[in-house]
C-alpha positions as CSV (number, residue, x, y, z in Angstrom):
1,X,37.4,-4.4,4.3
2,X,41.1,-4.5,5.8
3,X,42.2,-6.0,9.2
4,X,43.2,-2.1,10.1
5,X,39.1,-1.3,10.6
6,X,39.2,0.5,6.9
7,X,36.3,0.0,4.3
8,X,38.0,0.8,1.4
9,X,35.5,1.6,-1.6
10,X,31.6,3.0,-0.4
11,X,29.2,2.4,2.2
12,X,25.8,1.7,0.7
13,X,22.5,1.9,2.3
14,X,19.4,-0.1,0.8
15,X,15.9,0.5,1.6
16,X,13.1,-1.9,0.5
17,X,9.5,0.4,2.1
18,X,9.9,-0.2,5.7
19,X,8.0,3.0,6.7
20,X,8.9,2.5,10.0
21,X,13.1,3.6,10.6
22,X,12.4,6.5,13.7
23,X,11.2,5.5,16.9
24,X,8.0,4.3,17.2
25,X,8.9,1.1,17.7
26,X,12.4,0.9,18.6
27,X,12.3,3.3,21.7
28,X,14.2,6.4,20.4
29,X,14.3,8.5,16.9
30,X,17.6,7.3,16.0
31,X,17.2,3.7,17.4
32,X,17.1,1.8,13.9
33,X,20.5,3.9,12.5
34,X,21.9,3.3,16.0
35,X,21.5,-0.5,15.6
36,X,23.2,-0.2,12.2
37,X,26.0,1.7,13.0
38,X,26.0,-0.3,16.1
39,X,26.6,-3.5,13.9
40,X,29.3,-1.9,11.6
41,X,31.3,-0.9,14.5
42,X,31.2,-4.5,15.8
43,X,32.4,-5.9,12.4
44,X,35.0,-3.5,12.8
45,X,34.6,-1.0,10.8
46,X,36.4,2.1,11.5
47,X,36.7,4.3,8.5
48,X,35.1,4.4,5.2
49,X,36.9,5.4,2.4
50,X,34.4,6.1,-0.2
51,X,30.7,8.0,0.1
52,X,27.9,6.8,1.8
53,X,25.3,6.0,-0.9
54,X,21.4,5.7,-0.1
55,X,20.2,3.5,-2.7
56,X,17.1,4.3,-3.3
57,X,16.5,1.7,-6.7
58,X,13.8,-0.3,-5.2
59,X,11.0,1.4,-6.0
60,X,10.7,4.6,-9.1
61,X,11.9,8.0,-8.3
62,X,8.2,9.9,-8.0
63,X,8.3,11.1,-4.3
64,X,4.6,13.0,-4.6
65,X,1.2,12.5,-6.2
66,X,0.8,15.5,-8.3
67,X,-2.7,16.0,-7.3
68,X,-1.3,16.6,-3.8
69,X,-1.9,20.2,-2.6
70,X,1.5,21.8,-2.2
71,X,1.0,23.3,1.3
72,X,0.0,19.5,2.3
73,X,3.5,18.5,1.1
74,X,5.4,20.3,3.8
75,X,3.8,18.3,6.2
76,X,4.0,14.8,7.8
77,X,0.7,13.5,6.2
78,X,1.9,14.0,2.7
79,X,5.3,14.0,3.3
80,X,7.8,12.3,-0.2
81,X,7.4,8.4,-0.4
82,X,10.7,6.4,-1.0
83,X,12.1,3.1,-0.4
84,X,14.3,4.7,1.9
85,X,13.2,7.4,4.4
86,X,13.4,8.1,8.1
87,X,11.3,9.4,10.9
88,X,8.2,9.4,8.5
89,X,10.5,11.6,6.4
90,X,9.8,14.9,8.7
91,X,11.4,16.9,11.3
92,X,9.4,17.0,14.8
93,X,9.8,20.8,15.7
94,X,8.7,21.4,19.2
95,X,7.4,24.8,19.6
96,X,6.5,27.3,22.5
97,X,6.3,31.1,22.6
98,X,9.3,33.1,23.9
99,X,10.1,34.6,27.2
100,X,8.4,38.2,26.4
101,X,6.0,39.9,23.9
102,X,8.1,40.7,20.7
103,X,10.8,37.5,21.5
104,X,11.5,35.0,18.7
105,X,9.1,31.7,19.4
106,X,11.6,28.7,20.7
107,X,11.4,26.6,17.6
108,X,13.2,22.9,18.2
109,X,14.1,20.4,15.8
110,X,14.6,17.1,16.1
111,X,16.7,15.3,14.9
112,X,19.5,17.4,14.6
113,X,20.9,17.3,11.5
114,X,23.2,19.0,9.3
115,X,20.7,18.1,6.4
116,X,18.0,20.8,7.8
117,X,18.3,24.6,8.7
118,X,15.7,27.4,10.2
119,X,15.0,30.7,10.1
120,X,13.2,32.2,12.5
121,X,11.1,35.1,11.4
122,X,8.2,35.1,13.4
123,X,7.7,36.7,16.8
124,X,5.6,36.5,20.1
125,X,2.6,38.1,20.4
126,X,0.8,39.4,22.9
127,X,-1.8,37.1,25.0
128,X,-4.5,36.7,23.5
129,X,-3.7,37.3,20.1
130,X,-4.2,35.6,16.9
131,X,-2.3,32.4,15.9
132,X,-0.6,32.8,13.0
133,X,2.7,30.9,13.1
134,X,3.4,28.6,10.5
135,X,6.2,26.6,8.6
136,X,7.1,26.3,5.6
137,X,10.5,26.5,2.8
138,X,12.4,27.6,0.3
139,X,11.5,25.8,-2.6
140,X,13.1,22.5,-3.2
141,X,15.6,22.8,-0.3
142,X,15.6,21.8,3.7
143,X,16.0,25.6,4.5
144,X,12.7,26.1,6.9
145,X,11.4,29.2,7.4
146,X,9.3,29.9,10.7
147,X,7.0,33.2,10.4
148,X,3.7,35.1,11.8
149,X,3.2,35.2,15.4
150,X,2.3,32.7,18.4
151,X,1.1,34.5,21.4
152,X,2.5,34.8,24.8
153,X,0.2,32.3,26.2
154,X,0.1,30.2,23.3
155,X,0.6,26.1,24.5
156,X,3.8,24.5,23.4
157,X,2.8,22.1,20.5
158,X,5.0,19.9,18.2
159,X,4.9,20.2,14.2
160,X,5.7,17.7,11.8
161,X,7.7,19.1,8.6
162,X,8.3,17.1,5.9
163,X,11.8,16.9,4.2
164,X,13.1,16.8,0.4
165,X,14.3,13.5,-1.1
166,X,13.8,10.8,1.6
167,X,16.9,8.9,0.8
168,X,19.3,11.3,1.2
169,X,17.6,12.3,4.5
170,X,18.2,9.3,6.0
171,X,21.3,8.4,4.6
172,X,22.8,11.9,6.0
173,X,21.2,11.5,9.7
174,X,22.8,8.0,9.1
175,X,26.1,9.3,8.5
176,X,26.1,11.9,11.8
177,X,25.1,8.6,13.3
178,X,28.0,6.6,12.5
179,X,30.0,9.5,13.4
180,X,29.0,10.1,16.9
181,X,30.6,6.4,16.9
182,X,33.6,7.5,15.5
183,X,33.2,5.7,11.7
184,X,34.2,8.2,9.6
185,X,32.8,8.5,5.8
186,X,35.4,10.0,3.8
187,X,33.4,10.6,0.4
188,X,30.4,12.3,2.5
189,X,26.4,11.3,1.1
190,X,25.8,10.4,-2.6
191,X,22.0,8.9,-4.0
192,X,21.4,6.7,-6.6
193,X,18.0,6.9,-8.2
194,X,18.6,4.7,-11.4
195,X,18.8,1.2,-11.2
196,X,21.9,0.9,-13.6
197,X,23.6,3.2,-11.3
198,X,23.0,0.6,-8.2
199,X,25.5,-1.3,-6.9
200,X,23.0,-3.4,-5.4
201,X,21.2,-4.1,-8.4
202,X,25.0,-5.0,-9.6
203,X,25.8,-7.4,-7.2
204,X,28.9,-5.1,-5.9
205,X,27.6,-5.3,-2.8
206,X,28.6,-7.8,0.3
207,X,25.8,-7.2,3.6
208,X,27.4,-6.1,6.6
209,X,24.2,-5.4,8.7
210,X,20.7,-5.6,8.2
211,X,17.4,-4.4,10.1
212,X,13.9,-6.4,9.6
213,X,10.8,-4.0,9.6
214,X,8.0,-4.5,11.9
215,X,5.4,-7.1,11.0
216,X,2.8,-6.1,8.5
217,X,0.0,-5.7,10.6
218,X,1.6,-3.4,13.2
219,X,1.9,-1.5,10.1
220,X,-1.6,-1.2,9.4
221,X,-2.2,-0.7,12.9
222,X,-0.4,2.8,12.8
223,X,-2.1,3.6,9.0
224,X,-5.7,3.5,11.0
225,X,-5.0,4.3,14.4
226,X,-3.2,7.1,13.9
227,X,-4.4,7.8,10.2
228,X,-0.6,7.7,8.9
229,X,-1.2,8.4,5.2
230,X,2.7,8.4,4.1
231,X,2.7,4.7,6.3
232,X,-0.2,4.0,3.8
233,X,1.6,5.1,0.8
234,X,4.8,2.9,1.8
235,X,2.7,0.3,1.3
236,X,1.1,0.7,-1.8
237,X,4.2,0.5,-3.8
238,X,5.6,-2.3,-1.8
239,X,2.8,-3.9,-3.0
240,X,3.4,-3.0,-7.0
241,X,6.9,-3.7,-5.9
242,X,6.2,-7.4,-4.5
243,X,3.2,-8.4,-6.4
244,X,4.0,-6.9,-9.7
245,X,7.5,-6.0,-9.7
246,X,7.3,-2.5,-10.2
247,X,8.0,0.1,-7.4
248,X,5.6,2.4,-8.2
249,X,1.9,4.0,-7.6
250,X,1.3,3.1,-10.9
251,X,1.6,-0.5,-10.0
252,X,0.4,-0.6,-6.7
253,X,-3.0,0.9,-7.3
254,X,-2.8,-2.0,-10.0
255,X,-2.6,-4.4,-7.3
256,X,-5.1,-3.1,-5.2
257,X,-7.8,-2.8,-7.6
258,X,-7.3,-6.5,-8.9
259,X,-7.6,-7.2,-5.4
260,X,-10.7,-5.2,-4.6
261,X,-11.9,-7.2,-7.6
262,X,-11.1,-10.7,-6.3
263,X,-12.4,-9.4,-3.0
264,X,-16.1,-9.0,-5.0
265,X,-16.0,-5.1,-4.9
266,X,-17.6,-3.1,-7.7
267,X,-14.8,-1.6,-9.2
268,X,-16.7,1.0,-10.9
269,X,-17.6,2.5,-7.7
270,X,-13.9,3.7,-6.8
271,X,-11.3,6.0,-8.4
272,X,-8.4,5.7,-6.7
273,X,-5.2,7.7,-7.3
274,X,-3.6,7.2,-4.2
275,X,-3.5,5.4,-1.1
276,X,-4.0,7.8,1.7
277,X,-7.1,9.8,0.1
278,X,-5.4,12.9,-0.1
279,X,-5.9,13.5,-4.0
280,X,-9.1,15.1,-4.1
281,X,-9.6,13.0,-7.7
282,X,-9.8,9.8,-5.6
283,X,-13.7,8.7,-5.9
284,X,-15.5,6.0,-3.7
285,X,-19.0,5.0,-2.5
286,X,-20.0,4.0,0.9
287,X,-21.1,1.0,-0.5
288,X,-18.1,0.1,-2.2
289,X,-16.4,0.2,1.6
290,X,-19.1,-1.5,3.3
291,X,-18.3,-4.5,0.6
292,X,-14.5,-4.3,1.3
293,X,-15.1,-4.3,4.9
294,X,-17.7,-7.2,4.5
295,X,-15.2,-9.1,2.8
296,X,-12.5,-8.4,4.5
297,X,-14.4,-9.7,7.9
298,X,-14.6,-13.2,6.0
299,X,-10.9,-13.4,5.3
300,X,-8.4,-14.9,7.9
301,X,-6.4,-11.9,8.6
302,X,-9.9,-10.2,9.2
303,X,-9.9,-10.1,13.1
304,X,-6.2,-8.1,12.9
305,X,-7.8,-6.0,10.4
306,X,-10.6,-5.4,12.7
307,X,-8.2,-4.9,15.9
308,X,-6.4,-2.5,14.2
309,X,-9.1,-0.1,13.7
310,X,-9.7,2.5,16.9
311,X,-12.5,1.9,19.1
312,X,-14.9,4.2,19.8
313,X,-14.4,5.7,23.8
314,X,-10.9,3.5,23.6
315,X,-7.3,4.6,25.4
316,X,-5.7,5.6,22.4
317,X,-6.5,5.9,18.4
318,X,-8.6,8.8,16.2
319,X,-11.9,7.5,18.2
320,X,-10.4,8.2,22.0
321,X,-12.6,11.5,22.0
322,X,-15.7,10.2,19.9
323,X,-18.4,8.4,21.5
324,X,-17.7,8.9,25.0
325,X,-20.9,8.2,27.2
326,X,-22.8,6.6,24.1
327,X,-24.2,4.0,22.9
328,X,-20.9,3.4,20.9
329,X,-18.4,3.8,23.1
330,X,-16.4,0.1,22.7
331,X,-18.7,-0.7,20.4
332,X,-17.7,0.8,17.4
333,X,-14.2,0.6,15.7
334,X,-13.6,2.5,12.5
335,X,-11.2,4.7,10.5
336,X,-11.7,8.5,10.3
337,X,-11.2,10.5,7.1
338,X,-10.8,14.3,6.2
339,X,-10.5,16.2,3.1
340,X,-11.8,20.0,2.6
341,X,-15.5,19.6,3.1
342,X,-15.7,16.1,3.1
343,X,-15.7,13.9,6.5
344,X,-16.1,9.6,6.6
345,X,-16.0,7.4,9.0
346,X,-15.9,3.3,8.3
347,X,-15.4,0.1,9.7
348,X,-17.3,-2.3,12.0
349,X,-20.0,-1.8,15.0
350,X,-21.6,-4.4,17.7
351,X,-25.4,-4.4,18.0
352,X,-27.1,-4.6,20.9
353,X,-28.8,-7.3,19.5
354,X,-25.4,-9.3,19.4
355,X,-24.7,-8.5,15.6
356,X,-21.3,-7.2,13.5
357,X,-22.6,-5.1,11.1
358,X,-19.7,-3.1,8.7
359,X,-20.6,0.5,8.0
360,X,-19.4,3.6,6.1
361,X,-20.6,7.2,6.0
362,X,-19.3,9.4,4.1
363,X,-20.8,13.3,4.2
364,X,-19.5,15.6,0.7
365,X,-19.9,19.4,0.4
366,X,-19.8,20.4,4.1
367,X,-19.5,23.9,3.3
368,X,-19.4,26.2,6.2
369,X,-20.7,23.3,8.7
370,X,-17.9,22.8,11.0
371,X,-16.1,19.9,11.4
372,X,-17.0,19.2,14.9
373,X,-20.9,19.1,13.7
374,X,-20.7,17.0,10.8
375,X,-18.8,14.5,13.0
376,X,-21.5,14.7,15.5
377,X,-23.7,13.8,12.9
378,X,-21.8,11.5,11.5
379,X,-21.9,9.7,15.3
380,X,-25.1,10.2,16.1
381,X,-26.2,8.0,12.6
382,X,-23.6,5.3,13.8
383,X,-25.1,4.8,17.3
384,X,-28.7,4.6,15.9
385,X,-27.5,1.4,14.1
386,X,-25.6,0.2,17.4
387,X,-29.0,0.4,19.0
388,X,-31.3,-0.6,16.2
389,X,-32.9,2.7,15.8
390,X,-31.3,3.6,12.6
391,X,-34.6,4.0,9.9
């Protein structure tokens, strides 16, 4: 870089799996680019010359599972995994009904980006009327397309859409960034998927500024507290990445079942294709999670594990509306699970006897039983072993 501010040749940007570049940590949605382009401008730089490149080497190029269901993929839980993604790789769209019956709905994104666009197709209805707005895109791009109707009396809620290819997501929210500060990127946003095509993986590269994720068990706090699959993704191929050098799910499920081993679980009583569950192909006994938890309770990270499950009755988590004015409300912690017609709940529960017991329940083929009674079920079974009732 000159003494006149100018980086002359490209900017790059290299990600290594922090799931965690938005705001829930750093106080705003932007705060993690801010800090970067933040740092640039206090090295001086004014002007870059060439592109901005997202790098995203680190880990293979397969963004989805192709067992994935393709309407989960336009949302946040399934959103496109990638060494390099921001905001859990979605757009939050805030949206309320319009002023009168007939009106647009008021669809707001955020953040702002050249990188996304909307149309807005779908209408307010009249009160009372059906809910049938949705999201969803033309295929392959970051053109949104909001249809069907939200009623007049409809309450505002927030979506999460997923975007296309992580890296260049956050590379190009990156780049609006560092020009709100005035650092202008002559070449505009380029990605590089192939390894031989890194100028990291070259050496061409000199750091200028750097941002260190959150510690690993704040991570697995947000996977089971608030049941962030893509979080949990993320960290399956940082694992294949770290442990057996190989960015990928391939490798990572690997890892984890060499470690399920070590940790005395039956591995033929799992099938596991992904990290989050959503692959309906992903097979598992209760027993099989009892043995992890079992395990897990015996290892010395096993009290963070267990403090980052939600408890039952708590403030925050997906247990703060289960178990209220039970027997297991802050008694049990657990982590909640949902696929079509399947429900689970696992983790640990205190006796009243003075024991910590680890559980798992797991109900298949719901059918037309709605979710709300299976999971009463589900709670009443847990509370009968809380109180030593349980047959």
């Amino acid at each position: 870089m000159g003494r006149d501010g100018v980086l002359r040749g490209d900017l790059v940007v290299y990600g290594r799996g922090d799931p965690n570049l938005s705001g829930r940590f750093a106080g705003a949605m932007t705060a993690v680019l801010d800090a970067l382009a933040d740092s640039l401008a206090a090295r001086g730089v004014r002007s870059v010359t060439g592109r901005l490149v997202a790098d995203a080497t680190h880990w293979d190029d397969e963004v989805l599972r192709p067992e994935w269901e393709t309407y989960d993929t336009l949302w946040w839980y399934a959103a496109p995994v990638g060494p390099l993604g921001f905001n859990d790789n979605s757009i939050d769209f805030a949206i309320r009904p319009g002023a009168r019956v007939g009106d647009p709905p008021v669809v707001d994104g955020l953040p702002e980006s050249a990188y996304w666009s909307l149309e807005n197709r779908a209408t307010t209805g009249p009160p009372g009327a059906p809910v049938t707005f949705d999201l969803t895109r033309e295929p392959g791009t970051n053109r949104v397309v909001a249809y069907g109707v939200m009623p007049l009396d409809a309450d505002p809620r927030t979506e999460y859409f997923a975007v296309v290819d992580p890296a260049a997501w956050t590379a190009t929210v990156l780049e609006e960034v560092l020009a709100a500060r005035g650092i202008a990127v002559a070449g505009g946003v380029a990605v590089v998927h192939e390894r031989e095509d890194s100028p990291v993986a070259r050496g061409d590269t000199v750091a200028l500024a750097a941002w260190t994720s959150p510690t690993l068990a704040r991570v697995v706090e947000t996977v089971n507290g608030r049941s962030q699959n893509w979080h949990a993704e993320q960290l399956l191929k940082t694992l294949g990445r770290e442990v057996a050098g190989e960015g990928s799910w391939r490798a990572g499920l690997r890892v984890e079942r060499e470690t399920l081993a070590a940790l005395g679980v039956d591995t033929t009583a799992f099938v596991l294709r992904d990290a989050s569950g959503l692959a309906s192909s992903n097979l598992v006994t209760p027993g099989a999670i009892a043995d992890l938890l079992a395990a897990a309770r015996r290892r010395p990270w096993g009290e963070v594990y267990l403090r980052s499950l939600p408890l039952a009755a708590g403030d925050t988590g997906s247990l703060r509306r289960r178990f209220a004015n039970t027997v297991g409300a802050g008694r049990v912690r657990g982590k909640t699970g949902f696929i079509a017609n399947v429900h689970a709940l696992s983790g640990y529960l205190d006796t009243l006897d003075g024991r910590t017991l680890a559980y798992s329940v797991i109900v298949n083929q719901t059918g037309p039983a709605s979710g709300s009674d299976v999971t009463a079920a589900i709670d009443r079974l847990v509370n009968e072993f809380v109180s030593g009732t349980a047959p």
